[in-house]
N, C-alpha and C positions, 0 to 999 in steps of 0.2 A: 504494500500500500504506500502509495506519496506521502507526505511531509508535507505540512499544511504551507510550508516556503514552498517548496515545488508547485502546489497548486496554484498558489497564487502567482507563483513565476508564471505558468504557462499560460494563466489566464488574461493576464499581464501582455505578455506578449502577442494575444491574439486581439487586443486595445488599438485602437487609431492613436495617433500620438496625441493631439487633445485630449483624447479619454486616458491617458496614460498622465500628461501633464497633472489632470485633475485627482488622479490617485496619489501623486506626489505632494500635490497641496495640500491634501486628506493625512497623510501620513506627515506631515512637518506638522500640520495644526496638533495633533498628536502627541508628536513629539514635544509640540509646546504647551499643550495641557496638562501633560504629567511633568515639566519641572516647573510650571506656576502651581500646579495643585502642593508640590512640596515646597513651595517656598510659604504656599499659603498657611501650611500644617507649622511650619518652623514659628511666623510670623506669633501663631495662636498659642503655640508654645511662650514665646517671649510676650505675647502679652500677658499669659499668666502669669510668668514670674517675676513682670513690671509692679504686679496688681500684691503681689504677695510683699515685693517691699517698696510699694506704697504704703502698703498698709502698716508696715513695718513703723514708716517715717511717720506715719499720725498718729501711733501708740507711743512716739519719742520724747521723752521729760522735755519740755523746753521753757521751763523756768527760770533758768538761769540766763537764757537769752538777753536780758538786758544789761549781761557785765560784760558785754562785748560793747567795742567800739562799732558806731553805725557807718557804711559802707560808705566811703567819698566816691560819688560817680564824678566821674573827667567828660569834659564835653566831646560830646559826639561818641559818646561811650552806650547811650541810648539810643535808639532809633524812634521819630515818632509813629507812636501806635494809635488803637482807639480810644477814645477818649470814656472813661471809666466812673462806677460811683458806689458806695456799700449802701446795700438796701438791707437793715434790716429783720432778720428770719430766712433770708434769699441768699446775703454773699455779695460779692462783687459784679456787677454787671454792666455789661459794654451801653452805654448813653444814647441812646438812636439820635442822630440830628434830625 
C-alpha cells in the first residue's frame, strides 16, 4: 500500500500548475498556522505568569515607601500622554476632551 506522501505526490502531479500553485498556498498557510498557534500557547503561558507576579507586587508591604526620595524627572524624560484624573471608587481614568 502507498504512503499517504506518495499519494498525494501523485495526485499532485496529475494538478494543472495553478491547481498545484494553490496546494502550495494551502500548505504554507499551514505551515503558518501551526507556528502562530505556538506562539499563541507561549504568549498564554507568559500571560499567566505576568498575572501571578502581578499579583505578587499588590500583596507587596509598601509602607515604607515614603523614606525614599521622590523621582527627579529630566525634561523630555516624559512623553506627553492623555490627559488623566482619580475618580473616586473607579481609579485613575483617561479625561475624554
Amino acid at each position: 500500500m502507498d504512503s499517504l506522501k506518495e499519494k498525494i505526490l501523485k495526485k499532485l502531479e496529475r494538478l494543472p500548475d495553478n491547481a498545484q500553485q494553490e496546494v502550495l498556498d494551502f500548505v504554507q498557510f499551514l505551515e503558518w498556522r501551526k507556528e502562530n498557534c505556538q506562539k499563541s500557547l507561549l504568549s498564554v503561558v507568559s500571560e499567566e505568569l505576568d498575572e501571578e507576579s502581578d499579583a505578587g507586587w499588590l500583596e507587596t508591604d509598601l509602607s515604607n515607601l515614603g523614606s525614599y526620595e521622590p523621582y527627579d524627572w529630566q525634561p523630555g524624560e516624559l512623553d506627553k500622554g492623555l490627559p488623566i484624573k482619580y475618580v473616586p471608587g473607579m481609579g485613575v481614568v483617561i479625561v475624554e476632551e
